[in-house]
VMD Tcl script that draws the C-alpha trace (Angstrom):
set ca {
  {3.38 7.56 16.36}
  {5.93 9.18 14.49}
  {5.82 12.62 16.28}
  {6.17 11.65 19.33}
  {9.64 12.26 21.75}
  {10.44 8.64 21.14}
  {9.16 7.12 17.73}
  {7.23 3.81 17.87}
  {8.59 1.46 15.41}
  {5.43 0.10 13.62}
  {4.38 -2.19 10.69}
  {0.75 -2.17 9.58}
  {-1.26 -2.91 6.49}
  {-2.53 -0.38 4.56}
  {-6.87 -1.22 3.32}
  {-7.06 -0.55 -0.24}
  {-10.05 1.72 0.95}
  {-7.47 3.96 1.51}
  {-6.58 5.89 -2.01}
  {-2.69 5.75 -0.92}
  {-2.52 2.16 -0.91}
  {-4.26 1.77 -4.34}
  {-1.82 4.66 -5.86}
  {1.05 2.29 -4.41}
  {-0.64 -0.78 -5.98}
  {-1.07 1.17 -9.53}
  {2.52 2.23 -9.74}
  {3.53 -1.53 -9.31}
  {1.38 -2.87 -11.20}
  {3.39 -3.64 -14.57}
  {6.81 -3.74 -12.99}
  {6.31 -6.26 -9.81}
  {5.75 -9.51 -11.78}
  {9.55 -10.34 -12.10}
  {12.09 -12.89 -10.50}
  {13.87 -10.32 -9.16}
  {10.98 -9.96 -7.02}
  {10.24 -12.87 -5.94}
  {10.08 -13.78 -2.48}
  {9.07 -17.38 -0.83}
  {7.86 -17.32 2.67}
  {5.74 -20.00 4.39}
  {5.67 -22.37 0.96}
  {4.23 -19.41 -0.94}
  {6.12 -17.59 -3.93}
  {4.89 -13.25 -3.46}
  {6.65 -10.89 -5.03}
  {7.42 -7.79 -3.09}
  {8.98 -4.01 -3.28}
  {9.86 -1.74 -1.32}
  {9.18 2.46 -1.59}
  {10.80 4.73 0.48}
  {8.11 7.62 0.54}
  {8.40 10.98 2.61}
  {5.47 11.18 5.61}
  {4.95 14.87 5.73}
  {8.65 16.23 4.59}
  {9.90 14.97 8.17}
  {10.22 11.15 8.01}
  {10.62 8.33 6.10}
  {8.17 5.49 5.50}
  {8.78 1.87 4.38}
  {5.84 1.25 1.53}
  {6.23 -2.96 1.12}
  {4.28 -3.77 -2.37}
  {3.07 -7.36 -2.37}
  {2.01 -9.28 -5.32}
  {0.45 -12.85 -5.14}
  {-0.09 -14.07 -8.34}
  {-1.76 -17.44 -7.55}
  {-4.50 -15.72 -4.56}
  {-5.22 -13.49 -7.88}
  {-5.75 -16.16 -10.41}
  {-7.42 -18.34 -7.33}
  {-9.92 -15.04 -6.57}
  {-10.68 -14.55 -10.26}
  {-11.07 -17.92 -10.99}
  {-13.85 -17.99 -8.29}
  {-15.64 -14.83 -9.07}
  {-15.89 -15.60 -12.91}
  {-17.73 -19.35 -12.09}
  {-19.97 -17.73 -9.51}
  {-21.18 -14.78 -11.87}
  {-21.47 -17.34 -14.39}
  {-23.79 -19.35 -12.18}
  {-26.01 -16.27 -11.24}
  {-26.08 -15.40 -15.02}
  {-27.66 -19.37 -15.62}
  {-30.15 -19.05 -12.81}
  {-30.95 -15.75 -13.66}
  {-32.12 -16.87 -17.45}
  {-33.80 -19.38 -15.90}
  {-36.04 -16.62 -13.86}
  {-35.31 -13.12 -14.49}
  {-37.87 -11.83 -12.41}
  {-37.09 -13.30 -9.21}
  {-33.31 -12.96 -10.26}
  {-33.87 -9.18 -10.81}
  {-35.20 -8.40 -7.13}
  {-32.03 -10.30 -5.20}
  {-28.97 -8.29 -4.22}
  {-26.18 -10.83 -5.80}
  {-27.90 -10.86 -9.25}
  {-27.84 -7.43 -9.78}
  {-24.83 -6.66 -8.29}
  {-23.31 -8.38 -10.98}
  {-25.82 -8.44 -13.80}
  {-28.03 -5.78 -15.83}
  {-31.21 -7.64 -15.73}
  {-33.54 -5.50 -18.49}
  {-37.37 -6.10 -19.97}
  {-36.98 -7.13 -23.02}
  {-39.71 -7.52 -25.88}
  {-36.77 -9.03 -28.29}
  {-35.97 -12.16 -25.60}
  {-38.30 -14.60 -25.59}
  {-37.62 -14.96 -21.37}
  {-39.03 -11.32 -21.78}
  {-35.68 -10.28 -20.29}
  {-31.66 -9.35 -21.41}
  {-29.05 -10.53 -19.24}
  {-25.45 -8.57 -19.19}
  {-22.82 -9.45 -16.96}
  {-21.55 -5.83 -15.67}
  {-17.38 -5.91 -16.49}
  {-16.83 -3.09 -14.76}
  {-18.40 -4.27 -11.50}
  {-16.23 -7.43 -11.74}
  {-12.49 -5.71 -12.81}
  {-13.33 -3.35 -9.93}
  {-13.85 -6.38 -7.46}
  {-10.50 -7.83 -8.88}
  {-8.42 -4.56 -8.98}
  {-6.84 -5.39 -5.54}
  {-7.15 -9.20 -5.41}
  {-3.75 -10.74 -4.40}
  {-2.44 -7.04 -3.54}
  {-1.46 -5.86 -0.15}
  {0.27 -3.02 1.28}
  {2.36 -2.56 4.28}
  {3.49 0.23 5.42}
  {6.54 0.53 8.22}
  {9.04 3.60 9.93}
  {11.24 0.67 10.76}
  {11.54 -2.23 8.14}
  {13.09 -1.57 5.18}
  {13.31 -5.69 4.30}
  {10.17 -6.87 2.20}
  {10.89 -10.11 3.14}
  {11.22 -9.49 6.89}
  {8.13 -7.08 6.29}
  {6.39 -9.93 5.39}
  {7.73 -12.74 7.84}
  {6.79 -10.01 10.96}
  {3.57 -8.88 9.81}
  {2.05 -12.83 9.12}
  {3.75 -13.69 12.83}
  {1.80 -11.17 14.24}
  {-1.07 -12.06 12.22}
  {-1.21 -15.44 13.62}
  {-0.65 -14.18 17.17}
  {-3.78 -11.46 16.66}
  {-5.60 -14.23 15.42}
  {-5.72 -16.33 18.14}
  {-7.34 -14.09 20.59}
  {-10.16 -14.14 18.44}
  {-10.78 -17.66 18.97}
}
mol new
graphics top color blue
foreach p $ca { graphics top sphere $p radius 0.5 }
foreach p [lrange $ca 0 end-1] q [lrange $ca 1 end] { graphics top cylinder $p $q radius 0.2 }
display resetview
C-alpha cells in the first residue's frame, strides 16, 4: 500500500500478536496516563499518542497509542473474580478440577501429602499479568492521520459500518 504509484491512505489496528504493537504499548506505558492525554469520544475518556515512526527509511507512519483505563480496571476486575471462583471449585475437587482446561490454565493443581484435600492449589501470576498486559491497549497505525482523536473517531465509524455486514 505504501509502494505503490499512488499511496492508499489507510488506518488499521495493529493485534498485539504482533511484537511491534506491544513495543509501542511498552514505551507508553508509564507516560500515557496524563490529562494531557486525554481524549473523550463517544462518552468515553481514552487517552491517546501519537508516534511518528519511519516504515522502511522511505515513509512515515502514524503509530496512535490508546489507553483505556476503565476497559482495564473493568477486564481485571473480571479475570481476578473468575480465577477466584475456579480456585473455590477447584478446592472443592481437585481431581476433576485438575483434568479441565480453565483450571489449569490458571492454577497449579499439585498432589499433595501435606493438604488434607490431598492437593495444593496456586493461582499462576504470571499466566494472569500476561492475560492483562494488553487489556484496555490498542494500536492504530495510519500513512495519513496524524490526529489521535480523528484516528480514533474514523477507525470506531468504520468499525460500526464493518460490523454490520456481519449481522
Amino acid at each position: 500500500m505504501l509502494d505503490s504509484a499512488s499511496p492508499v491512505r489507510f488506518i488499521q489496528a495493529v493485534p498485539f500478536t504482533a511484537r511491534f504493537a506491544k513495543k509501542q504499548v511498552d514505551s507508553e506505558r508509564k507516560d500515557i496516563d496524563q490529562m494531557s492525554n486525554t481524549i473523550v469520544y463517544g462518552g468515553d475518556s481514552i487517552r491517546g499518542v501519537i508516534k511518528l515512526r519511519s516504515c522502511n527509511g522511505k515513509h512515515k507512519l502514524y503509530t496512535h497509542i490508546y489507553y483505556h483505563a476503565m476497559k482495564t480496571m473493568k477486564v481485571r476486575e473480571e479475570l481476578f473474580s473468575y480465577v477466584t471462583m475456579l480456585k473455590e471449585q477447584a478446592e472443592k475437587n481437585s481431581a476433576e478440577a485438575k483434568q479441565k482446561e480453565d483450571y489449569t490454565k490458571y492454577l497449579l493443581i499439585r498432589n499433595s501429602d501435606k493438604s488434607t484435600s490431598g492437593y495444593t492449589i496456586t493461582i499462576k501470576d504470571d499466566v494472569i499479568a500476561k492475560e492483562l498486559e494488553t487489556a484496555g491497549w490498542m494500536l492504530l497505525v495510519s500513512n495519513d492521520i496524524s490526529s489521535a482523536t480523528e484516528a480514533i473517531a474514523i477507525y470506531r465509524e468504520k468499525d460500526v459500518v464493518e460490523k454490520g455486514f456481519f449481522v
